[in-house]
N, C-alpha and C positions, 0 to 999 in steps of 0.2 A: 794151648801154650805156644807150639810153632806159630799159626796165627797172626798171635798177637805183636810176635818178633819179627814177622814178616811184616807188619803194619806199620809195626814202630821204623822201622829200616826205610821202608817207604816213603814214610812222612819224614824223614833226617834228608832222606835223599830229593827229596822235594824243597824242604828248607834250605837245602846246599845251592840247587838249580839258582831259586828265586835271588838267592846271594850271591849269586853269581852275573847272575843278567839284570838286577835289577830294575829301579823303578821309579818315575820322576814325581815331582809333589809340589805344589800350587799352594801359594799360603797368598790369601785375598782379605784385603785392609778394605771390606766395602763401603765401609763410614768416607773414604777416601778416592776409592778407585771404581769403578763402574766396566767391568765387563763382559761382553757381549758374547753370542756363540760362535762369532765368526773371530773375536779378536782370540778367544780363548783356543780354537783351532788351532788360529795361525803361531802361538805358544808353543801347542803341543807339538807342531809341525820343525821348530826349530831345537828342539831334545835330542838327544840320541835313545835315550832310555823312554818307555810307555808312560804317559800321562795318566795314571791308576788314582791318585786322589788329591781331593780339592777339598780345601778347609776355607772359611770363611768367616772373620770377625765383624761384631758390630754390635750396637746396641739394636735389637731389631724392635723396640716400642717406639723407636725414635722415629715421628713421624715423615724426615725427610726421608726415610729410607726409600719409602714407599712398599713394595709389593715386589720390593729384590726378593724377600728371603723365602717365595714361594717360586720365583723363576731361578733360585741358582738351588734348590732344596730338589726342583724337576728333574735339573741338571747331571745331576749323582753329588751336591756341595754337600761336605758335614757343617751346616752352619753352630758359631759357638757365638754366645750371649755374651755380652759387656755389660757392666753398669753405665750409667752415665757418666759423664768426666771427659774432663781434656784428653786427650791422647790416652785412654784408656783402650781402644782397640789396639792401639800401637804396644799397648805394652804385653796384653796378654797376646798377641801375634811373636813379639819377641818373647816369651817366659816359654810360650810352647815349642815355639823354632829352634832354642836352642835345647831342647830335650827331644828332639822331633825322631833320632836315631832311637829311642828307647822304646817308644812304639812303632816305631818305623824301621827295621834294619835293613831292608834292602831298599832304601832310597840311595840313590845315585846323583840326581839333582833336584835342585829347590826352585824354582820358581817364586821368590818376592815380589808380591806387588801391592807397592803403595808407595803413592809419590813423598810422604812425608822421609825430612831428612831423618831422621833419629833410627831407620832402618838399617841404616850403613851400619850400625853397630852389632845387628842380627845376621846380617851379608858374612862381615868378617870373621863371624863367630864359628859358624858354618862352612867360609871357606878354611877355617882350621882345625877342625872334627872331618876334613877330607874330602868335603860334597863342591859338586860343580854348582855354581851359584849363579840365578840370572834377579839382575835387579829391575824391576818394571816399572815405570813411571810415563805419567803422561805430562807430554809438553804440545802444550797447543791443541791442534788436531791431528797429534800423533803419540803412539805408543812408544815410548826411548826404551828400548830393552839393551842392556850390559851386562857381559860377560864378564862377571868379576875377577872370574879365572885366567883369562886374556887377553881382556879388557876392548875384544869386538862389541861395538855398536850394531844395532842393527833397529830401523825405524818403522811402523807400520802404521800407513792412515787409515783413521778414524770415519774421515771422510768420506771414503770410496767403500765404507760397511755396508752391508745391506741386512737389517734385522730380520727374525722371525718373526713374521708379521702376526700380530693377536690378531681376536676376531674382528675388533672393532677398527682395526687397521685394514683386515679383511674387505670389515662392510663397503669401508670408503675408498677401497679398490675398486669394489666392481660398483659404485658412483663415478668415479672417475673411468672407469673400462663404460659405462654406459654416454658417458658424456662424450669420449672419443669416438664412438658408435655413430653420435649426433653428427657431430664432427662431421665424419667421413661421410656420412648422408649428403651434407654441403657442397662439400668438397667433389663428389661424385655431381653435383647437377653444375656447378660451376665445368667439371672436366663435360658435359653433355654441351654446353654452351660452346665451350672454346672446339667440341665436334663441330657443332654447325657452322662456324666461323672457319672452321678449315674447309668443310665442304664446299662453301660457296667462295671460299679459294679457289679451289681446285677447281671448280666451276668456271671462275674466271679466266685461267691459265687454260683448258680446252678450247675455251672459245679464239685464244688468242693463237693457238696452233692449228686451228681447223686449216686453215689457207692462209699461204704467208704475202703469198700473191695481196693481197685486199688486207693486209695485219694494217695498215692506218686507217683505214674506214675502219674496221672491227673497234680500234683503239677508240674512235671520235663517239661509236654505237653506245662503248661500254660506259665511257665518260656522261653520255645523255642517259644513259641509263640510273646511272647511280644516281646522278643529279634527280633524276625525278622521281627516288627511293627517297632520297634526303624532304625535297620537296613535300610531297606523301607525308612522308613521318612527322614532319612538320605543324601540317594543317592536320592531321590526327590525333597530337598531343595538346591541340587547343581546344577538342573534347573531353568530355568527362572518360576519360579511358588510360588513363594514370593509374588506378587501382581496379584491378580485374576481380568485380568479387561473386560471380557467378557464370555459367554458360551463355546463357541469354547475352550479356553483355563481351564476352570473349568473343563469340563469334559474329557478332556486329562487329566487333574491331576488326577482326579477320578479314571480315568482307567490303568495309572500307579501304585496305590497306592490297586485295587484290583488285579492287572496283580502281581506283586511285593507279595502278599500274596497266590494267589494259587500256584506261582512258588514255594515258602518256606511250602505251607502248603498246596497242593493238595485238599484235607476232607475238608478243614476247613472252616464251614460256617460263612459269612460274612453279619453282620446284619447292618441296615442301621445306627443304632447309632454310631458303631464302625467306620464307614467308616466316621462319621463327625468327630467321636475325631481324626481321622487320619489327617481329612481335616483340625482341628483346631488346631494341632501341627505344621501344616506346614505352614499353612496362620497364628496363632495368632488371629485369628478371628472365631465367631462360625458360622455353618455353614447359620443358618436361618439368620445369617447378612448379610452373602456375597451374597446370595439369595435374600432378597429385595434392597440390594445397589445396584445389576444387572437390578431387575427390571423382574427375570426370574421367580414369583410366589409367594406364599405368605410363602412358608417355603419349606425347603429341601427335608421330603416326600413327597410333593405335586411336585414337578420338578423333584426327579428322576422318580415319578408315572406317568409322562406325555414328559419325555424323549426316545427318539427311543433308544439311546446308551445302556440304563441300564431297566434290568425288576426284580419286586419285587414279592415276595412269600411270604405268610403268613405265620408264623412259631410262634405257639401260639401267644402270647402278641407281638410278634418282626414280623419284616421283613426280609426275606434277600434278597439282593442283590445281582447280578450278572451284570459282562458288558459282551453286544452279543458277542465281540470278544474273550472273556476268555474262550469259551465254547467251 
């Protein structure tokens, strides 16, 4: 008997609590309005009182609905059934809204939403049984929420959502995460290229510092130089070596394009970077591409370093190169 009075006292005094601090409540026109889990957040986020329950109308056979009433049922939604008819959600959203305290006594505020006007009539009703009323509607690519009570606007884009992606949204994420993959593979031999073009910069600026004494012969040296690269490349590209599509023929190119610079320049050391920008005037392509599209190593140092044709020599920070036949 104590017990049971001690039970019942419990539960009074629990009932008193929850009326006390109340609890906020989400009435959704889905035939009408469409919301997401992030718009529905950013709702709950603008309350004072817990966002505890979501009601949800509509005819749910109706085939526009689609496969809402299994994502807002996931959700914690009580979805409730319409027949068909005009504004038939509308009506049973307002027949329950305004008896919503009878099942509901520790509601605090309502949350409407549905852009149809004939709601204002369920807002009003609401803000006069005492509850703080927000009316939701979408204009454009935004959410219009009003404080009927105060009549604060307050706007939130549609826009800037980022859904919970299904699986099949999933899949064609990581199509697109593999396609960026690709991407960046390009991207990384193009930045290998624009290396070798800086090296053989920087190559040129040494040259032009060694002695400042002799810096216009150096200048006239570098100018006959390049000239007989240009040259070279020239009479190279009027062979069949436009399309590099195996060893055998790369390294003929190769050794044209070194044979072709000791003829014009006997001295003249030939570093490996230099021999790619030669290589990538003439193919369009740099040369650590045409090296994995072959399949002959994992970049161009590494395949003339394991080639019988051509042998490398350390030369500070550079290498040079030489082919056996040039010697």
């Amino acid at each position: 008997m104590f017990n049971q009075l001690f039970l019942r006292i419990q539960q009074e005094n629990e009932i008193r609590h929850k009326l006390k601090t109340g609890i906020s409540l989400l009435l959704l026109d889905a035939e009408n309005l469409k919301l997401d889990i992030n718009s529905e957040l950013f709702l709950a986020s603008i309350c004072e009182f817990t966002l505890q329950v979501k009601i949800a109308f509509a005819n749910w056979k109706n085939p526009s609905i689609g496969k809402q009433d299994i994502e807002l049922y996931s959700r914690g939604y009580q979805l409730v059934h319409v027949p068909e008819g005009k504004n038939s959600a509308d009506a049973k959203m307002i027949a329950f809204g305004a008896n919503v305290l009878r099942c509901y006594p520790t509601v605090k505020e309502i949350l409407v939403c549905s852009s149809d006007g004939i709601l204002i009539h369920l807002c009003n009703e609401l803000q006069n049984q005492g509850l703080i009323v927000y009316w939701v509607r979408r204009q454009g690519q935004n959410l219009h929420i009003e404080n009927r009570n105060t009549g604060k606007l307050t706007d939130y884009s549609l826009a800037v959502t980022t859904e919970v992606p299904s699986f099949e949204k999933v899949k064609m994420a990581e199509t697109i995460q593999y396609l960026i993959k690709s991407k960046q593979e390009s991207i990384n031999d193009k930045l290998d290229s624009l290396v070798d073009v800086a090296t053989s910069f920087q190559e040129k600026c040494n040259i032009n510092i060694q002695d400042n004494s002799n810096q216009l012969e150096e200048e006239k040296f570098i100018t006959v130089l390049d000239n007989s690269f240009i040259e070279s490349s020239q009479e190279v590209k009027k062979e069949t070596f436009a399309q590099v599509s195996n060893g055998e023929i790369l390294d003929k190119l190769l050794f044209e394009i070194i044979q072709d610079i000791h003829i014009n320049s006997p001295q003249t050391k030939f570093s490996v970077s230099k021999l790619g920008s030669e290589l990538q005037k003439i193919t369009g392509e740099s040369p650590n591409s045409i090296i994995k599209k072959l399949k002959l190593g994992s970049s161009f140092l590494k395949y003339l370093e394991s080639s019988p044709t051509f042998t490398l020599k350390a030369s500070g920070k550079e290498y040079e190169v030489t082919a056996l036949l040039c010697e």
